[in-house]
C-alpha positions, 0 to 999 in steps of 0.5 A, a space after each residue: 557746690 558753694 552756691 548749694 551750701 549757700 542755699 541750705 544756709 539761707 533756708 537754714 536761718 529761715 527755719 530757725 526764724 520760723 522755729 522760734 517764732 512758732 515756738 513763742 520765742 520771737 518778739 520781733 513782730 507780734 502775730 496778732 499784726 499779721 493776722 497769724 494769731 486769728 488763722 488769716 494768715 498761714 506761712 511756711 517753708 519747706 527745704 528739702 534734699 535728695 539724692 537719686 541714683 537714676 536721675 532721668 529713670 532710664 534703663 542705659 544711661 543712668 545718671 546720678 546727682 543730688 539736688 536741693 528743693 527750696 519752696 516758701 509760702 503763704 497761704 490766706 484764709 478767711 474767716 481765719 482756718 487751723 488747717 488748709 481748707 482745700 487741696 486740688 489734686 491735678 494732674 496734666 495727664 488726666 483728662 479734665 485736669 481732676 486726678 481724685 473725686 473732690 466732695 464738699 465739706 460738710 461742716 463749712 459756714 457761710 462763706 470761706 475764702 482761700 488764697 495759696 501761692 508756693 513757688 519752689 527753687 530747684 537747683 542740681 549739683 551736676 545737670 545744673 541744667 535742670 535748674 528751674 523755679 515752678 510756681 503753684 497758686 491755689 483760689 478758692 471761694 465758697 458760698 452758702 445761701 439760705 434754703 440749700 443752694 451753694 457755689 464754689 469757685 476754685 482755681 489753680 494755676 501750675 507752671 511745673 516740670 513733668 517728674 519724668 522728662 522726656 530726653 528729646 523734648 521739654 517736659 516743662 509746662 504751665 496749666 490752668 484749671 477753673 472750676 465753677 460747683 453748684 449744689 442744692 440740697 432737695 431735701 434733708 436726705 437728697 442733693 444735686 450738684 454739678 461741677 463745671 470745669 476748664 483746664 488749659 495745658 500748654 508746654 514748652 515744647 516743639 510737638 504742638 500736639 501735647 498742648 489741649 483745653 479740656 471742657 468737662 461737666 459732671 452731674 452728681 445725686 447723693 442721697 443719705 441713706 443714714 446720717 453718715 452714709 450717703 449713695 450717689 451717682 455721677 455722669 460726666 462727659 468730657 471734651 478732650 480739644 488739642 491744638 492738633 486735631 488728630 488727637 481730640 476725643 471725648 469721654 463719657 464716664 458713669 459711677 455708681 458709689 457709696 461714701 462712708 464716714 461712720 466716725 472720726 476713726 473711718 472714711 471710705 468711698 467707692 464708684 465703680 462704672 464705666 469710660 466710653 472714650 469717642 476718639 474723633 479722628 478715626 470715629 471709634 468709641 473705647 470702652 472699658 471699666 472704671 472704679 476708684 475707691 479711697 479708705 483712711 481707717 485708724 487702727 488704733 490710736 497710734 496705727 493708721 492705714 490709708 489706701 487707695 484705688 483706682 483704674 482711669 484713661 490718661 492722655 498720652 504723648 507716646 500713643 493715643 492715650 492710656 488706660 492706668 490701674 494703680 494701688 497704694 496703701 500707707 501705713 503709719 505708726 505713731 512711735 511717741 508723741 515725736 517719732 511717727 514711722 510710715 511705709 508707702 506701698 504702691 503698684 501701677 500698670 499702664 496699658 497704651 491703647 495703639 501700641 503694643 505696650 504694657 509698663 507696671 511700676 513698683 515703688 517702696 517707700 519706708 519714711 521716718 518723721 521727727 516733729 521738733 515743735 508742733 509746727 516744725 517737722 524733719 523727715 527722711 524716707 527712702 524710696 525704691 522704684 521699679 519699672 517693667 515695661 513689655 511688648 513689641 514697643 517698649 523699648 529701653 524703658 525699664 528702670 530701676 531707681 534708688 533715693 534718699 530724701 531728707 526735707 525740714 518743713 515749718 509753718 505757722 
């Protein structure tokens, strides 16, 4: 317990260093130094508590504990950028290593650079165990060139944990996802582009089977049919090569969508198609539907809604791999300039291709967000989560979990 108050007391003296120094206050270094004042340079940290009831989700041996998340970092840009230019949202368990459908800025210069590294120390009163430190890096490069042809280069190197650990065996790994995308508008209306991606996933683990490259080529064709509204196809073909054989397939996937971004107050987009999933060792092809669509629409100046959609294969260690369909919606409400209240609504069902198994999870999140300065946040929120897992092969694997989050995050 001591070396946990020791921690929150040291965060607790770097947040307030961070607080005055974005609040003007602090003459100690001059930001102007550091590139801080021009949007170079970017540093911020976050602290964070938790408290669950149900710490490893498990239906008979519930385990309570609480433990503190402590994550410093810096992120670099340049020219110099108000806001993070990227986010890659990665997933170990997607194949290809993309869990969303990333679309260029369009509104991006000549060239943009991004650096971003965060580690995080994660540290528990009880499963002292469980402590570990996991790190994320985040590169991106981008350029534009004359006549319509552009590139971008990305990276993002994670070593990390798996949010729900298996008892008998390490869920900890690092990957790696390299990313190459060229595009060229045709003309004013029309635009190709292709994404060129590698993912590495290993893990600390004795089954040699979780580990696996991924090769993945994905072909776009957009074309505006009004100034905000574009249509486009996509076609990717994925190749999915574990370190034992038995378990390699490849994917083909096709989509057919619209993207939509009539104002500052919407942003929508949907694809709907279809996976044709060629699973190697037995010689057979699985097809099923797929669809992702994503909606941030301001209700009004003070309520917001953000929901989302989607139904995608996943690589599974319990099984040959999974078919997930899964929804959320955010709604968000602006009470002052200071108070924001959000609450977090979420369904997901997971089907498993070889086994007579069926998991649907609930989970409720209502969030309460306090702004202390225009850079320095508190927030508490609450989260519910319920799963139900049927068939012949679920085992004990329903759960219900309860916890409390409070986090304090700063930045400049």
């Amino acid at each position: 317990m001591k070396r946990i108050m020791t921690l929150w007391s040291a965060c607790s003296l770097a947040l307030l260093f961070l607080m005055t120094a974005t609040n003007g206050r602090c003459d100690t270094f001059s930001k102007e130094m550091f590139g801080i004042e021009q949007g170079y340079v970017h540093p911020f940290l976050s602290v964070s508590g938790e408290y669950t009831d149900n710490l490893f989700s498990d239906e008979t041996g519930e385990e309570s504990d609480f433990f503190t998340k402590v994550s410093p970092g810096i992120w670099l840009s340049l020219p110099g950028a108000d806001a993070e230019v990227i986010n890659y949202a990665s997933s170990s368990s997607t194949p290809g290593g993309m869990a969303q459908t990333r679309f260029q800025a369009e509104d991006m210069g000549r060239y943009q650079t991004f650096l971003k590294y965060a580690p995080t120390f994660e540290n528990y009163i009880d499963f002292n165990e469980r402590d570990i430190v996991t790190h994320q890096l985040d590169a991106y490069a981008a350029l534009n060139l004359s006549g319509g042809l552009s590139f971008e280069l990305m990276d993002q190197y994670k070593d990390d944990r798996d949010s729900v650990e298996e008892q008998t065996d390490s869920a900890e790994y690092n990957n790696n996802l390299v990313g190459l995308t060229t595009s060229y508008n045709v003309t004013e209306k029309l635009k190709a582009r292709v994404d060129v991606r590698y993912y590495d996933v290993n893990y600390d683990s004795t089954k040699p089977e979780k580990d696996r490259e991924d090769m993945s080529v994905t072909g776009y064709v957009f074309f505006a049919v009004k100034p905000k509204t574009s249509v486009f196809a996509e076609v990717s073909h994925v190749d999915v090569d574990y370190d034992i054989a038995i378990k390699d397939s490849t994917e083909l996937k096709v989509y057919g969508g619209v993207k939509y971004d009539a104002s500052d107050r919407i942003d929508a987009m949907l694809k709907v198609g279809y996976i044709s999933k060629d699973l190697d060792a037995t010689d057979e092809t699985k097809d099923s539907p797929s669809f992702e669509g994503t909606l941030w629409y301001d209700l009004t100046s003070r309520i917001d809604i953000n929901a989302s959609a989607s139904r995608f294969t996943k690589e599974s260690t319990t099984g040959r791999f999974s078919t997930e369909t899964k929804g959320s919606v955010i709604g968000s409400y602006e009470a002052t300039d200071k108070i924001k209240a959000s609450l977090m609504l979420s369904v997901s069902e997971e089907d498993y291709d070889s086994l007579d198994r069926d998991d649907t999870t609930y989970t409720v999140s209502p969030s309460l967000n306090y702004a202390l300065s225009p850079k320095v946040y508190g927030n508490l929120a609450y989260s519910y989560s319920e799963k139900d897992a049927t068939g012949s092969e679920s085992g004990a694997s329903d759960y219900t979990k309860n916890s409390v989050i409070f986090t304090m995050s700063a930045s400049f």
